[in-house]
C-alpha positions in Angstrom: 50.3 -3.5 -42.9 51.1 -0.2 -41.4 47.5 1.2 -39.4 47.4 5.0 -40.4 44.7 6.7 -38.9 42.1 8.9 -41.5 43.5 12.3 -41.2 46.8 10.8 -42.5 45.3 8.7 -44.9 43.4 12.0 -46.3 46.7 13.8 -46.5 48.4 11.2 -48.1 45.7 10.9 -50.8 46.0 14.6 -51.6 50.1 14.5 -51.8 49.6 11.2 -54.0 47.2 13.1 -56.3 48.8 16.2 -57.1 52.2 13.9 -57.5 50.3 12.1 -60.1 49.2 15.6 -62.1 52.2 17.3 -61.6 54.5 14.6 -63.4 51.7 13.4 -65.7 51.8 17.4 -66.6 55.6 17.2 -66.8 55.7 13.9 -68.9 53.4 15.4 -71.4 55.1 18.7 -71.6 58.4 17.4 -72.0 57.5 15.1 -74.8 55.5 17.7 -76.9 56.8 21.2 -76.1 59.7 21.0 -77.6 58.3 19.6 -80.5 56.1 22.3 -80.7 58.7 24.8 -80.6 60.8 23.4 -83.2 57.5 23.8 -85.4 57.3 27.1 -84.8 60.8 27.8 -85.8 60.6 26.3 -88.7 57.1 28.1 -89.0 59.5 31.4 -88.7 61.9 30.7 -90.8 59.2 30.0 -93.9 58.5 33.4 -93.4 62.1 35.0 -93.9 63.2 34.8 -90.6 66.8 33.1 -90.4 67.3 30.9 -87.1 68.6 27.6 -88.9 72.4 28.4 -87.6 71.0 28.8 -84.3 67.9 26.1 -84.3 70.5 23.5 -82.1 71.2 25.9 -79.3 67.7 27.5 -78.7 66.0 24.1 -78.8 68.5 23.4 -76.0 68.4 26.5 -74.1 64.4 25.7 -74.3 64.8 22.7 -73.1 66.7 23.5 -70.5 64.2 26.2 -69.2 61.5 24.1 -69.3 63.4 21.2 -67.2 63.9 23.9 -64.4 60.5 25.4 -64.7 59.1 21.7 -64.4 61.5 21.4 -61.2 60.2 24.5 -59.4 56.4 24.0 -60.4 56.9 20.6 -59.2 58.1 21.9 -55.8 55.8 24.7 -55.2 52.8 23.1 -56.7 53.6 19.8 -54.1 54.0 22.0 -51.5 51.3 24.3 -52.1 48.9 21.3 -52.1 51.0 19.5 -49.1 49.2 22.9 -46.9 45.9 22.8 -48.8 45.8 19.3 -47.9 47.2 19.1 -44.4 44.5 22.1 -43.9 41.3 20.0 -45.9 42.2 16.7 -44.2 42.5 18.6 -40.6 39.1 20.0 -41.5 37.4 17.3 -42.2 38.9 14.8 -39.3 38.2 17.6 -36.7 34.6 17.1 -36.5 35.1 13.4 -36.7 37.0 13.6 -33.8 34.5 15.4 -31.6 32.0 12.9 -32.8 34.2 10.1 -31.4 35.0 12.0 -28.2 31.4 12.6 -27.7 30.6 8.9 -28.4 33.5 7.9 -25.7 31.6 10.2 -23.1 27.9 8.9 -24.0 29.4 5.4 -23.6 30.6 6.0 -20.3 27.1 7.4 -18.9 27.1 11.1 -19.9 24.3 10.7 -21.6 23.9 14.5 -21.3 26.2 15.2 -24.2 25.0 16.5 -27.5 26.9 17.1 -31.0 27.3 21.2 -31.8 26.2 22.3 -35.1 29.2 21.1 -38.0 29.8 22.9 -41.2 30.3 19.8 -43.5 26.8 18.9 -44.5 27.4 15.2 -44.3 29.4 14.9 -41.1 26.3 17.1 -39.5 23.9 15.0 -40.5 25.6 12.0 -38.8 26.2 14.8 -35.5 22.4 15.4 -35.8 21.5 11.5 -35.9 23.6 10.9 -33.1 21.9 13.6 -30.9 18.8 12.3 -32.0 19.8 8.6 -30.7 21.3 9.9 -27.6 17.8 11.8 -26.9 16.4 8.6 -27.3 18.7 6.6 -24.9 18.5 9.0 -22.4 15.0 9.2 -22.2 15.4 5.1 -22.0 17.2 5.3 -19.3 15.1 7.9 -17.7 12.7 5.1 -17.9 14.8 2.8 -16.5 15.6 3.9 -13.4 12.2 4.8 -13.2 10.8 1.8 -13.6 13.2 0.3 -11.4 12.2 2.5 -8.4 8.3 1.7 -9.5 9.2 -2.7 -9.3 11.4 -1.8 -5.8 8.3 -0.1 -4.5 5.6 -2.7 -5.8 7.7 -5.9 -5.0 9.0 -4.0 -1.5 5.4 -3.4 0.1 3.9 -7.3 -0.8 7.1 -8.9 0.5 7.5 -6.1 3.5 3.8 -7.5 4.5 4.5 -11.0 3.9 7.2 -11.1 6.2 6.0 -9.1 8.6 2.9 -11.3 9.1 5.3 -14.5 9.1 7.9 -13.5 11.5 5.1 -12.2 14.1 3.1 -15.5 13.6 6.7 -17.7 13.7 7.2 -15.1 17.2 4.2 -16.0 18.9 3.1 -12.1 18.5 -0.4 -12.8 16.5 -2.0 -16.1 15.8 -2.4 -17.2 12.4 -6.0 -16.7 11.8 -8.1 -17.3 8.5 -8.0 -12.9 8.1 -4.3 -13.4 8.1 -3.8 -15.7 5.7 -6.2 -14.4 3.8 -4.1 -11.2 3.6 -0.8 -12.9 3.0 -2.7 -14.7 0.0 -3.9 -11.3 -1.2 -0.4 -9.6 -0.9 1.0 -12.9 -2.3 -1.3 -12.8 -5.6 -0.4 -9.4 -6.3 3.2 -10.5 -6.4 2.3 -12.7 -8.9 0.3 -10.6 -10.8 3.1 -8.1 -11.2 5.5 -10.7 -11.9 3.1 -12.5 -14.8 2.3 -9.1 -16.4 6.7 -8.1 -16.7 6.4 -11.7 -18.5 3.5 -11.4 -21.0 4.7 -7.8 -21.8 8.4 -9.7 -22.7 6.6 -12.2 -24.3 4.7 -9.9 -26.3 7.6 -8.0 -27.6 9.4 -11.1 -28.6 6.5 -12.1 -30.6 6.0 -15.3 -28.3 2.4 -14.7 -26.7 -0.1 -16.6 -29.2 -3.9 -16.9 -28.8 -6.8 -19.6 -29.0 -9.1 -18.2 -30.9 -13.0 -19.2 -31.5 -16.4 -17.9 -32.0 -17.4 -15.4 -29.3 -20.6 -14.1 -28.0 -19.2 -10.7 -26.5 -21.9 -10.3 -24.5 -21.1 -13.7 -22.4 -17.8 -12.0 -21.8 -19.2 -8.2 -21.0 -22.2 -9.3 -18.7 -20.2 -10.8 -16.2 -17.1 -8.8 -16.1 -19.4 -5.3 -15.6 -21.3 -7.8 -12.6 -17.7 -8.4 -11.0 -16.6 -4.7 -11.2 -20.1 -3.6 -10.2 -20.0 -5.1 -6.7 -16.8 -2.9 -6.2 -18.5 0.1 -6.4 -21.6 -0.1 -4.5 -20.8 1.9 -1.5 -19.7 4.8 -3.9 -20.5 7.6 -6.1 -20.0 5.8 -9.3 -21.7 3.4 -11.5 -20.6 0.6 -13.9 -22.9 0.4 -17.1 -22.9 -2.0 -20.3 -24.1 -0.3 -23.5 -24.6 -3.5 -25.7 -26.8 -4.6 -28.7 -28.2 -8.4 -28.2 -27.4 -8.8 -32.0 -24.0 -8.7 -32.0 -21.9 -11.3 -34.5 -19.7 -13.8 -33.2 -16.2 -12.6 -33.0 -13.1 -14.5 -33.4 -10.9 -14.2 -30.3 -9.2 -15.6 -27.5 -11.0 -15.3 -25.0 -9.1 -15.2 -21.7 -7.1 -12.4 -23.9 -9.8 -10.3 -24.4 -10.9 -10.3 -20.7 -7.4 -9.6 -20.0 -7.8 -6.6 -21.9 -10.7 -5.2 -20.6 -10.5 -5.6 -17.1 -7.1 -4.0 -17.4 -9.1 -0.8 -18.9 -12.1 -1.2 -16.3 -9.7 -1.3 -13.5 -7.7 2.1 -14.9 -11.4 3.6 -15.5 -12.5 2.8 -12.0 -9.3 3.7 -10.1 -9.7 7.4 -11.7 -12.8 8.3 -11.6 -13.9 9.4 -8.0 -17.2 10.0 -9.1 -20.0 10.0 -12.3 -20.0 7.1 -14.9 -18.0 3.6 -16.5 -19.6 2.7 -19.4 -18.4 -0.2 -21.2 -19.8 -0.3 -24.7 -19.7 -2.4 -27.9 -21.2 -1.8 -31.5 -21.0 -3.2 -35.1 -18.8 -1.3 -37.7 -18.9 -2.8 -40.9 -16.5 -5.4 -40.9 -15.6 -4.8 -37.2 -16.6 -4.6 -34.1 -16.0 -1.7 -31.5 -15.5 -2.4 -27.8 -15.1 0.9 -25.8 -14.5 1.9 -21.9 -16.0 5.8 -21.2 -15.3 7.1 -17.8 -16.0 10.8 -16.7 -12.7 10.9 -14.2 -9.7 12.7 -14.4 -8.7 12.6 -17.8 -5.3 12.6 -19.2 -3.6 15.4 -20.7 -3.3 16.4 -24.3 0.5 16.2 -24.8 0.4 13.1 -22.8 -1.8 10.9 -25.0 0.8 9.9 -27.9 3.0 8.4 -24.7 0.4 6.2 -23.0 0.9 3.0 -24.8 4.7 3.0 -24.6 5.8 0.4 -21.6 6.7 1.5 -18.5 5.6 4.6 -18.8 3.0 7.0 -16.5 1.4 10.1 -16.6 3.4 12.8 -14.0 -0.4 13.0 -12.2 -0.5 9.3 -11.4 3.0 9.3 -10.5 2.0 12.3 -7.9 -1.2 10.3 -6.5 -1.2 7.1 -3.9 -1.7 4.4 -6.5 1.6 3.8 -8.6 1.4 1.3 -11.6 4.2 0.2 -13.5 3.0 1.8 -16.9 3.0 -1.7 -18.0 -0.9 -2.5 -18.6 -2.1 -0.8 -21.3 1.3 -1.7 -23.3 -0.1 -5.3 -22.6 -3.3 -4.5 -23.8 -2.1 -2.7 -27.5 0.3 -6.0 -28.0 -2.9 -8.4 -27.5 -5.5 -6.0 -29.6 -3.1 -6.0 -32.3 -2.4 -9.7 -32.0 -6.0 -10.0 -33.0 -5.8 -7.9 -35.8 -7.1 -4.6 -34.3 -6.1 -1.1 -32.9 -6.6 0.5 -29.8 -6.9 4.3 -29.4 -7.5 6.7 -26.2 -9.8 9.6 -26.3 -9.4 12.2 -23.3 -9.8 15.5 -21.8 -9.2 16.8 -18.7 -11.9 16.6 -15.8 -13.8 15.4 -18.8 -12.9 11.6 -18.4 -11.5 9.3 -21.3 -12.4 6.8 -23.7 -10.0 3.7 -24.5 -11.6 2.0 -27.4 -10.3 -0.8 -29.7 -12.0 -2.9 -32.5 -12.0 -6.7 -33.4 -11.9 -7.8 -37.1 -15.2 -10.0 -37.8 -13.1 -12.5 -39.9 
């Protein structure tokens, strides 16, 4: 079968079609005009005119003028609609064209390129989804390369130590001492850590993460986790409290997951606020219950907030300070809250501090 591409197929279609009306058009009016003249004849003659000696020869010379007539209109009229539909078919392939040009270029990493405004409503629309998908990707890929140069950086500095300390201890430079190792356990941990958390975030996409669920106190899980991240800040300006009824109801949740979560939003809370409060809080809502992290740092800005849940992705200020995370915690921490049935939502203002709250169904 002969492969014709759409602007011929188009043209063809249009030729075909006005074939088929033309001689359709020319069937019919060579079976019933002539008909209808001899009618009219004889209509003439019943009214006194006399045409009978001549009836043979006009109905000839008629049909004779309407075979030519049909001949000429067939010609013009195919040709006439050969341009229309030469014109129409390059019309509508044109744009088509550009779309797959465009599509050749974002493929092969101008991801820069956009669709211009097109005239035919339909083929726009598809121009307009494709820019809208190619916004998309780029700002993927933005977030690619960034999150590249954020794992180079965090996996560079552990392993940079880690050798370091190893090669100066295998060179007789330093003796291996307990501080040492320690260090090189430290660095080596964090390693880890960053390397578990890339995991659980892909297990968490894929659906994969699952959780052991029982009945919790939540204040056996509160009390010691504000103790740990208390002794952190006692030669500071800041101050870890726990705003907690004793009366709380037992709450069904994993609960290595939930501490996962929380120390995840105590550790963000901490690292930006330089100075004031923490509170971590928890109170009864109905058929819920509320667990809450209030800080008076930094804050986070406005047009920032609807972006801070997406994976891999940072505010430009902590990008700017010392301390670069991957973007990948609080991503974690909406995939387990909503693995328990809940939502998590963020609360900020500049200078103001934030509050990352989330709820827990009772049942």
């Amino acid at each position: 079968m002969i492969n014709l591409n759409l602007q011929i197929r188009l043209f063809l279609s249009h030729i075909l079609v006005t074939i088929v009306g033309v001689t359709a058009s020319s069937v019919v009016g060579n079976f019933f005009s002539p008909r209808f003249f001899e009618f009219q004849l004889r209509t003439m003659e019943g009214q006194g005119l006399t045409v009978f000696t001549a009836h043979d020869q006009l109905l000839e010379v008629f049909k004779t003028a309407w075979t030519r007539g049909n001949f000429w209109s067939f010609l013009i009229g195919t040709l006439a609609a050969a341009v229309l539909s030469y014109w129409l078919a390059k019309r509508i392939v044109q744009p088509l064209n550009q779309i797959e040009t465009m599509i050749d270029r974002f493929a092969n990493g101008k991801l820069d390129e956009r669709m211009c405004h097109l005239e035919i409503p339909e083929l726009n629309r598809l121009a307009m989804g494709f820019n809208r998908m190619a916004s998309s990707l780029e700002e993927v890929e933005s977030k690619r390369r960034e999150i590249i140069d954020d794992l180079t950086h965090e996996l560079r500095t552990p392993l940079t130590i880690i050798r370091g300390r190893l090669e100066e201890i295998a060179d007789g430079i330093i003796i291996a001492t307990p501080q040492i190792y320690s260090r090189l356990i430290v660095e080596t941990k964090r390693l880890q850590r960053l390397v578990n958390d890339l995991q659980e975030l892909s297990q968490a996409e894929a659906g994969n993460l699952t959780l052991k669920k029982m009945p919790t106190n939540l204040r056996y899980i509160l009390e010691p986790l504000v103790e740990r991240f208390s002794d952190q800040l006692l030669d500071s300006d800041r101050q870890l409290v726990l705003d907690c009824p004793f009366n709380l109801l037992y709450v069904m949740v994993d609960k290595d997951r939930l501490e996962q979560i929380l120390i995840n939003l105590l550790s963000n809370a901490i690292r930006h606020t330089q100075k004031g409060s923490i509170t971590l809080k928890a109170w009864l809502e109905i058929d819920r219950v509320w667990i809450a992290v209030i800080d008076t740092g930094s804050g986070i800005v406005e047009a920032e907030l609807p972006h801070i849940f997406r994976r891999f992705w940072r505010s430009k200020k902590s990008r700017s300070q010392k301390y670069s995370g991957t973007g990948i915690g609080l991503a974690i921490c909406q995939h387990l809250v909503e693995l328990h049935g809940g939502t998590i939502e963020v609360e900020s203002k500049i200078e103001q501090g934030s509050t990352f709250k989330f709820c827990l169904p009772l049942q």
